[in-house]
KOLSEPA-507193 format. One line per 2 residues: number of its first residue (from 1); their letters; for each residue x, y, z of C-alpha. Coordinates in pm, whole numbers, plus 50000, padded with zeros to 5 digits. Example, Ala and Ser with C-alpha at 12.3 -4.5 7.8 and 13.67 -1.06 7.14 Angstrom:
<sites>
1> as> 51230 49550 50780; 51367 49894 50714
</sites>
This chain:
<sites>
1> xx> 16661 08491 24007; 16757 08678 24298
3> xx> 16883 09077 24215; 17130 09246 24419
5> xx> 17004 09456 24742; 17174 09764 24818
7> xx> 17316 09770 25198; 17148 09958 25466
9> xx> 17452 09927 25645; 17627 10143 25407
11> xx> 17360 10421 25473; 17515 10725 25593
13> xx> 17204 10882 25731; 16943 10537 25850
15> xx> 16635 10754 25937; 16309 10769 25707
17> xx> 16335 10996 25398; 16046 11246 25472
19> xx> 15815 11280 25764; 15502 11065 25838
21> xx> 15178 11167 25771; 15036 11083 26133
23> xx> 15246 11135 26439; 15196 11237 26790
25> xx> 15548 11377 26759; 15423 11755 26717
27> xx> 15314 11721 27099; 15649 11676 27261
29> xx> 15806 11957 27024; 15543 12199 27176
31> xx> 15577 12064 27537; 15942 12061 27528
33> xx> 15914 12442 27388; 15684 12547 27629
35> xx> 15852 12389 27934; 16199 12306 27892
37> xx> 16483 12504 27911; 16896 12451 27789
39> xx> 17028 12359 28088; 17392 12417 28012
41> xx> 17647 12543 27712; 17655 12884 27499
43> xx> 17268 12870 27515; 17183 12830 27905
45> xx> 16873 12921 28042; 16749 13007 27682
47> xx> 16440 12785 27559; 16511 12462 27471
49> xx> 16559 12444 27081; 16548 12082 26907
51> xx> 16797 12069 26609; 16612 11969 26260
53> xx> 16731 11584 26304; 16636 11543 26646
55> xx> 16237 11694 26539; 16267 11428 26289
57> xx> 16329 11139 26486; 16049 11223 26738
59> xx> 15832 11271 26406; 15891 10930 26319
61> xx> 15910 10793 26664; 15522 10908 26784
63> xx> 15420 10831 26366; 15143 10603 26381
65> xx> 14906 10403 26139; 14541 10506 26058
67> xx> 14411 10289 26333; 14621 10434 26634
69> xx> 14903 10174 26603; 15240 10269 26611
71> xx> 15493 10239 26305; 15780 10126 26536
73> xx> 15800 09948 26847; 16136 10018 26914
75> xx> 16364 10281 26875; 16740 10300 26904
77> xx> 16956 10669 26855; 17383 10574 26811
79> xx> 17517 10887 26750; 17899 10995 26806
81> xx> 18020 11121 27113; 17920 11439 27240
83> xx> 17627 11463 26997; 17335 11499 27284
85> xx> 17232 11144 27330; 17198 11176 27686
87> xx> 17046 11541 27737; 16729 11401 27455
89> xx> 16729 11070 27625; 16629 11281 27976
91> xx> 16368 11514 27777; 16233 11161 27605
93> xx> 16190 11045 27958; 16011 11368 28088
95> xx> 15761 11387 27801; 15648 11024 27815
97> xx> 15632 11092 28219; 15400 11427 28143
99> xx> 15343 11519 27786; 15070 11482 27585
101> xx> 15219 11135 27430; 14878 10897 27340
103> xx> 14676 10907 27114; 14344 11079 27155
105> xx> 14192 11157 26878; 14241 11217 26524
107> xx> 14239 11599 26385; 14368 11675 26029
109> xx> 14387 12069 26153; 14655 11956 26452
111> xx> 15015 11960 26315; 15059 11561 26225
113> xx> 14707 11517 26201; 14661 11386 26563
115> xx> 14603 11502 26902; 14737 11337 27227
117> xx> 14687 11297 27586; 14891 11227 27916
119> xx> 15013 10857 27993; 14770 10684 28221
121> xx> 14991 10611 28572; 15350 10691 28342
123> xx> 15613 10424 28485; 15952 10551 28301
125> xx> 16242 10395 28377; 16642 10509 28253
127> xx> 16839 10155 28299; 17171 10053 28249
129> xx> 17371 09769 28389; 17561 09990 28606
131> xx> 17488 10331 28797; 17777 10498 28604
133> xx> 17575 10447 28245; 17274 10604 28393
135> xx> 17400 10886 28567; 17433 11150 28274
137> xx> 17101 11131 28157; 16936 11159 28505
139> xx> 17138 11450 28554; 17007 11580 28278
141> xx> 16664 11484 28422; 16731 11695 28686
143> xx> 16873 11977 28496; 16534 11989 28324
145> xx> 16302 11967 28567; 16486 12097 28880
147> xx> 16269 12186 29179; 16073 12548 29143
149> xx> 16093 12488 28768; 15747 12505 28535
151> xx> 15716 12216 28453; 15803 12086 28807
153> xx> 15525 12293 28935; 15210 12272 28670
155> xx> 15278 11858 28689; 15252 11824 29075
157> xx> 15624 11686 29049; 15865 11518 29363
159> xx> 16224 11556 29187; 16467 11296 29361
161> xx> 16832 11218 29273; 16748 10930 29117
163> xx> 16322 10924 29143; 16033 11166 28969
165> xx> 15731 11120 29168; 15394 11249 28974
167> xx> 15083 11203 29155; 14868 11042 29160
169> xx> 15059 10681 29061; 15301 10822 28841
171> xx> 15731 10742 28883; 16012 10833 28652
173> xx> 16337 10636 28822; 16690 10566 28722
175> xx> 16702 10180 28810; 17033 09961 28744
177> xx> 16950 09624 28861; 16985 09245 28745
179> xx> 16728 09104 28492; 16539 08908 28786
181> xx> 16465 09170 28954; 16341 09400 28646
183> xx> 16149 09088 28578; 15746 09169 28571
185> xx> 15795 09566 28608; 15503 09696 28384
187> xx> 15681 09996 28259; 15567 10241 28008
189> xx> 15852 10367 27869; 16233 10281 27868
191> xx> 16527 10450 27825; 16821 10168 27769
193> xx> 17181 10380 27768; 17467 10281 27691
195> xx> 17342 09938 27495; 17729 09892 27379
197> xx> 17813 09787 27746; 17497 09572 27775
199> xx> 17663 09227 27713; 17628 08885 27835
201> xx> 17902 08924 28053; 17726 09119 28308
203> xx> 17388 09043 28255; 17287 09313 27986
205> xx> 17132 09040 27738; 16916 08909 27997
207> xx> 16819 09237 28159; 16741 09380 27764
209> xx> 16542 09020 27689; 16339 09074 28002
211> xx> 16254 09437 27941; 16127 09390 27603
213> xx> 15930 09100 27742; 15773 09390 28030
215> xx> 15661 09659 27768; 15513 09362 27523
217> xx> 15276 09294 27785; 15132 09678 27762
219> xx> 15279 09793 27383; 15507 10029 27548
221> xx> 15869 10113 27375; 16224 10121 27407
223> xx> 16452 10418 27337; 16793 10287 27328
225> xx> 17096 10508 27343; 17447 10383 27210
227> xx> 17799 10508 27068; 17940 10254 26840
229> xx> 18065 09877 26979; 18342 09645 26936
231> xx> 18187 09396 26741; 18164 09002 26831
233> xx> 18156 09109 27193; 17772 09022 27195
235> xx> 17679 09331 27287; 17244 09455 27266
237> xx> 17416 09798 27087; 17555 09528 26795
239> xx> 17218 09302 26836; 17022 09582 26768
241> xx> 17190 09696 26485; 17197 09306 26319
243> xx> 16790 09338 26393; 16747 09676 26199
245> xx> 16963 09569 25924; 16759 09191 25872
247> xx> 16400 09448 25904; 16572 09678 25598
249> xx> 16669 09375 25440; 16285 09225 25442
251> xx> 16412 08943 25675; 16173 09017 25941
253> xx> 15820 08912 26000; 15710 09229 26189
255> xx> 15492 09474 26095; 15584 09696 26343
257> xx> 15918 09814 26338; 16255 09944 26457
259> xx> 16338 10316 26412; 16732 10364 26413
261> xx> 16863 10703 26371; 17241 10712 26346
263> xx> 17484 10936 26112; 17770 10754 25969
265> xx> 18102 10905 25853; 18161 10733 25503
267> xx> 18375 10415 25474; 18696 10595 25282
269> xx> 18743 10818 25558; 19113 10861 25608
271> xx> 19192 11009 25943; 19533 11120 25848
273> xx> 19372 11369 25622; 19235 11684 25748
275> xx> 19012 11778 25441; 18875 11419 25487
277> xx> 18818 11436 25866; 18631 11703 25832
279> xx> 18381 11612 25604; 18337 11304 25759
281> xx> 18267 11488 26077; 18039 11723 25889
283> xx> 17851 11416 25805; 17847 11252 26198
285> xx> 17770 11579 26364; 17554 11790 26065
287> xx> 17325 11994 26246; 17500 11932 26658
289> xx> 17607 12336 26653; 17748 12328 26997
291> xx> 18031 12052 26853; 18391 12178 26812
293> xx> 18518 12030 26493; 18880 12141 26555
295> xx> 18844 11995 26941; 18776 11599 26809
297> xx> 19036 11650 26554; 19309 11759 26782
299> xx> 19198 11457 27005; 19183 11205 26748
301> xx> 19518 11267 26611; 19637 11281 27002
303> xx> 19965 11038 27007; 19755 10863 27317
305> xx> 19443 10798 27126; 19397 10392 26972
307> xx> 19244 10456 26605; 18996 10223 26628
309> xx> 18848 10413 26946; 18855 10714 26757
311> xx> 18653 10546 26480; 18393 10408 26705
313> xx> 18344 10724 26905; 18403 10998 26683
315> xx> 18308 10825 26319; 18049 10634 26504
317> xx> 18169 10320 26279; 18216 10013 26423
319> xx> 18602 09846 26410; 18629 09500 26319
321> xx> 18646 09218 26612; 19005 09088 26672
323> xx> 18953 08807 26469; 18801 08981 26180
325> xx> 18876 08895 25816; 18838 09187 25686
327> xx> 18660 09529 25757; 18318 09612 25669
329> xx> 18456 09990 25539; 18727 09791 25361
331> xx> 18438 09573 25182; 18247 09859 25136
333> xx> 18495 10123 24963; 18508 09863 24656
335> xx> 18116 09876 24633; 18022 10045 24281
337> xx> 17664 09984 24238; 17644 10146 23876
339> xx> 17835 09868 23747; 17585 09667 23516
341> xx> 17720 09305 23374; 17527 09314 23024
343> xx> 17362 09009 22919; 17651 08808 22718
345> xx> 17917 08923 22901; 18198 08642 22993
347> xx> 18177 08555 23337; 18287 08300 23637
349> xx> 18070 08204 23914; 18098 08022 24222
351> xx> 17827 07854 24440; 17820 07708 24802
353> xx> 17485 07578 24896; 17309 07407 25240
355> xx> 16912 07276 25239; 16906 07432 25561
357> xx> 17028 07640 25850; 17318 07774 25629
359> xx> 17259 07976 25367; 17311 07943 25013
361> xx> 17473 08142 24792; 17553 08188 24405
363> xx> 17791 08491 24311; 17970 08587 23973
365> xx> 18276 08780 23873; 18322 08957 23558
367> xx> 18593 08807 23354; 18720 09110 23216
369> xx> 18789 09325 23533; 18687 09076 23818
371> xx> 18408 09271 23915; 18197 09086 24180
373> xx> 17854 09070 24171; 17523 08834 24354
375> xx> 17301 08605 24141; 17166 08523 24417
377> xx> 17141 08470 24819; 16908 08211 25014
379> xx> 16936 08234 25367; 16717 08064 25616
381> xx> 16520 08175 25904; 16658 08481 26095
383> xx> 16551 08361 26433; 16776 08036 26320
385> xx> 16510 07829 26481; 16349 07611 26226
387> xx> 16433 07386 25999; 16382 07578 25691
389> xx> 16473 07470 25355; 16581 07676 25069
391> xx> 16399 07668 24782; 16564 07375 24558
393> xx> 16381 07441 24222; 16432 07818 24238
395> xx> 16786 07810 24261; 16807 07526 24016
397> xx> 16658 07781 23773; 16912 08067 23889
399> xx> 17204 07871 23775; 16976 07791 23423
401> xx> 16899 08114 23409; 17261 08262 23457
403> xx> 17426 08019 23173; 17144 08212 22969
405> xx> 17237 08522 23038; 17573 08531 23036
407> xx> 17849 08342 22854; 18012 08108 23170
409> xx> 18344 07990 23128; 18366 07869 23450
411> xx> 18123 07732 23742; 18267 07561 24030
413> xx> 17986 07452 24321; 18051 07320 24666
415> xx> 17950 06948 24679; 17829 06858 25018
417> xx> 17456 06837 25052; 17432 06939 24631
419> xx> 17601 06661 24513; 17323 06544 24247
421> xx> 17317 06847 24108; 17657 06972 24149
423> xx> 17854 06614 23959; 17523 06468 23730
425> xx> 17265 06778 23690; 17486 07078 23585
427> xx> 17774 06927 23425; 17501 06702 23196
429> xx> 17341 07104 23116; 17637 07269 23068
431> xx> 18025 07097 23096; 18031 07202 22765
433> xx> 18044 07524 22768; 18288 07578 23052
435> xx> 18662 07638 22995; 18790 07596 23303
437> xx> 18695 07287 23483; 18676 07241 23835
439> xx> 18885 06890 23858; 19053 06879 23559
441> xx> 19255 06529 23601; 19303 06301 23852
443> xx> 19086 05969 23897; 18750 06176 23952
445> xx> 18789 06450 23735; 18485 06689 23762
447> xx> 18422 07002 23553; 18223 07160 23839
449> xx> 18211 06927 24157; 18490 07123 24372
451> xx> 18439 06987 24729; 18578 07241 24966
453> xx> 18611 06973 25199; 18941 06770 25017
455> xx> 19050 07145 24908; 19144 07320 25205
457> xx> 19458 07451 25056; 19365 07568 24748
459> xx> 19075 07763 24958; 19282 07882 25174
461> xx> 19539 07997 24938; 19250 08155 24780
463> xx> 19118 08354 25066; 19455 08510 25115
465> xx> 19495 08610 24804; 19156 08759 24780
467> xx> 19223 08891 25109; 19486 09106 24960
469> xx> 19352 09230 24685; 19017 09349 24881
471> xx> 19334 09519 25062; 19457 09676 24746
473> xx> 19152 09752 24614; 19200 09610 24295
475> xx> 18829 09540 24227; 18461 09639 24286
477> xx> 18155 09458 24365; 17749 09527 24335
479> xx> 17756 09631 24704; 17462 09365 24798
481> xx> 17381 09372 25133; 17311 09017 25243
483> xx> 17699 08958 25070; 17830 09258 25280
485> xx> 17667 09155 25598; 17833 08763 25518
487> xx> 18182 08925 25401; 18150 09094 25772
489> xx> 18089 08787 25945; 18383 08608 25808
491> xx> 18655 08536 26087; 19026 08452 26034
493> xx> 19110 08059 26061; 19470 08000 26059
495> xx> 19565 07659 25950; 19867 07463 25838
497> xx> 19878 07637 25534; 19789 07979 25563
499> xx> 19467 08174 25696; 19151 08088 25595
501> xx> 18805 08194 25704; 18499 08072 25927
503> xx> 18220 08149 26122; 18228 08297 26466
505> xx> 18115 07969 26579; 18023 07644 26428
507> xx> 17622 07680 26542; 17678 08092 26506
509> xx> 17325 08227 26298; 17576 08455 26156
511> xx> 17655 08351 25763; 17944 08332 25561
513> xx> 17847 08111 25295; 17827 08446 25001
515> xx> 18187 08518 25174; 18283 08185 25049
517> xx> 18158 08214 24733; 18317 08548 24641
519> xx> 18676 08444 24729; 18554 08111 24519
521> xx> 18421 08328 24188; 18770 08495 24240
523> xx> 18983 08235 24224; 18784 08077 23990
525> xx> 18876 08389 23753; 19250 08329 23799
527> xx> 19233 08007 23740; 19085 08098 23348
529> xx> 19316 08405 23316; 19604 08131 23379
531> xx> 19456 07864 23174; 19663 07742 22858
533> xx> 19542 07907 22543; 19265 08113 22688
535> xx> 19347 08434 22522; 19334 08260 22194
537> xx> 18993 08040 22219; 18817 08000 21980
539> xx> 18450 08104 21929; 18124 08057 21702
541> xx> 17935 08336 21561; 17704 08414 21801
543> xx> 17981 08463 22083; 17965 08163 22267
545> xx> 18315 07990 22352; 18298 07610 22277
547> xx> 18670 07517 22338; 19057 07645 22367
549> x> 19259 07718 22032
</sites>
């Protein structure tokens, strides 16, 4: 049976825990030290000083394996406004254009056990879809290395307004072009800002599909720079973000990685609330000393600023597309993870289940307090490209193993595609046992065949209702992650009887199904707590309900 995953989307803090064991990342730290100085604020013309998080991304960033290889392929910083993206995006670029940055040997007496060397012929490029994304951090290219500087000098650098020439064959540029023209570049390293204005719109899908498909030709990375995004816009920031979460999740084949550092103010943030506000910008901007606290707050609660800009730039949390359903912080401030359902506890559950492309999905709901929680989640292939089938026999034996565990007084399944098991196979098992049945009367009555397809009403009565009380607050859930990405996914459908939910598009990769199944477990539950006599069934010794009083 499956167990409930925690969310990495409700991490606060997504880098590593710790520091890697091999890493090249000790190189830039002394380069930058040695050659770099603060171009601008309180600390101008000092010595460049890394704070503790941004030593611990490069850390993890240059880690690699015991054969050379890097941990991650990919990299990807979204940070809130004003928290230095730009100025470490332009000393990124500098170090993989002159630093010691490759592998050259192993030493266990060097600080992260290795020892580098220069890029053969560097080719770093900072690209955006449009000059005005790329300008800040090749001003801060310049900033660094201006001409007469060190580092300028000792590297044999040409500084340009938009070009770093190193000879002999080496080129840092600033390059905003279409995706056929990036096409074939065999670039070394990448800097991609702005990724949350990268969209399909103007190109920025393509031109981020054909990068990655220039440094997979050499193994070269990516660092990607973003602020939070509007979601269902399609943006690479959002696709990014839907890639990290599937690799924490274990839905990924790769062995190499993405690294994603971004700090998240928590979900129950209320803006409205000083004390709040400013621990939730403790959390966003922890160790960014040169950030005015005080400043964002007066802007945020300027009459002119739109909440849900203030959320993705100063909160760094995503707001909900247009057509959302709910949330994701409204999903996740009922999460309570410590809640256990013992084993004979009364319970409803609900399932909705595909053979393929969909996913399937069974979830439960505590009788006595309507907590929520995942038996289990099947979802097929993330790259929603094959045919694959989820695994009959091993849900088949989550259901038998959840009427085991738990006393069920209700189970209502989706029919289509599960219709043997969901009219002969269960009911035969366990109709019995159930006190609410799924199709009570009628010609076809069913105890837990409920086909969602002759039911729109009651579902969609359902979802509002649920919809409320997710609004309200009035219960928790296990805080799984596959069910939180799902309950994020769901859109609003407005039909002739209220507002349901749906997918973002009929063919979208993006799943609802556990959605589904947690507004079903819910109703479900209310339709028990109304049922005739169910506060006074009866029961046998051992616990187990066998019919009303």
């Amino acid at each position: 049976m499956n167990t409930s995953v925690a969310s990495p989307a409700d991490r606060l803090v997504t880098l590593p825990e710790g520091l890697p064991d091999l890493t090249l990342g000790w190189e830039v730290v002394r380069w930058a030290t040695k050659y770099l100085k603060q171009p601008n604020g309180p600390r101008a013309g000092q010595r460049f000083e890394f704070t503790d998080s941004q030593i611990r991304f490069l850390l993890w960033f240059y880690a690699v394996n015991e054969s050379g290889d890097w941990l991650f392929h990919h990299a990807v910083r979204r940070l809130a406004k004003g928290s230095g993206k730009s100025p470490f995006a332009a000393l990124w670029a500098l170090a993989e254009l002159t630093a010691p940055v490759r592998l050259k040997d192993f030493d266990r007496k060097a600080p992260g056990g290795c020892v580098g060397k220069p890029v053969d012929m560097p080719w770093v490029q900072i690209v955006a879809t449009a000059e005005s994304q790329t300008k800040n951090t090749m001003r801060m290219v310049r900033a660094f290395a201006p001409k007469g500087s060190r580092l300028v000098h000792e590297f044999a650098l040409d500084p340009g307004k938009t070009q770093y020439f190193k000879a002999p064959e080496g080129t840092l540029e600033q390059i905003t072009s279409s995706y056929t023209a990036a096409e074939g570049a065999e670039a070394t390293a990448i800097v991609g800002d702005e990724l949350e204005h990268w969209k399909p719109n103007n190109g920025g899908t393509d031109l981020s599909s054909t990068l990655a498909d220039n440094l997979a030709k050499s193994g070269s990375r990516m660092l990607g720079t973003c602020n939070s995004w509007i979601p269902g816009a399609g943006c690479v920031a959002e696709a990014d973000w839907d890639a990290w979460v599937a690799q924490e999740e274990g839905r990924t084949r790769n062995e190499s990685r993405i690294l994603y550092d971004a700090r998240i103010a928590p979900p129950d943030t209320d803006m409205t609330d000083e004390a709040s506000l400013r621990r939730a910008l403790q959390i966003v901007y922890d160790d960014c000393w040169w950030v005015n606290p005080q400043a964002i707050i007066t802007r945020i609660w300027d009459p002119r600023s739109k909440p849900d800009d203030s959320r993705r730039k100063y909160l760094n949390q995503p707001t909900a597309a247009e057509d959302a359903w709910i949330t994701p912080q409204q999903w996740s401030a009922l999460a309570d993870p410590t809640q256990v359902v013992a084993d004979g506890e009364e319970i409803v559950a609900f399932f909705d289940g595909s053979k393929s492309r969909d996913a399937t999905a069974l979830v439960g709901c505590r009788v006595s307090d309507g907590h929520v929680f995942t038996i289990g989640v099947w979802e097929p292939d993330t790259a929603h490209d094959t045919d694959s089938v989820v695994p009959v026999h091993e849900i088949d034996a989550a259901v038998e193993q959840m009427f085991g565990r738990w006393q069920v007084l209700g189970f209502f399944s989706d029919v289509k595609e599960w219709e043997g098991f969901a009219k002969v196979t269960w009911p035969e098992r366990y109709a019995d046992r159930l006190l609410v049945k799924a199709v009570p009367t009628g010609k076809d009555p069913q105890p837990i065949a409920w086909d969602m397809r002759s039911r729109v009403y009651d579902f969609t009565q359902a979802c509002e209702l649920t919809e409320t009380e997710i609004a309200d607050t009035r219960f928790t859930h296990d805080g799984d992650a596959r069910v939180a990405r799902h309950m994020g996914n769901a859109r609003r459908r407005p039909n002739r009887y209220g507002v349901s939910i749906g997918k973002e598009s009929p063919d979208s990769p993006k799943k609802i199904d556990a959605a589904v199944c947690v507004i079903g477990a819910r109703m479900v539950r209310r339709l028990l707590l109304a049922a005739p006599g169910y506060k006074n069934r009866k029961t046998t010794r051992s616990g187990r309900v066998y019919g009303f009083a």
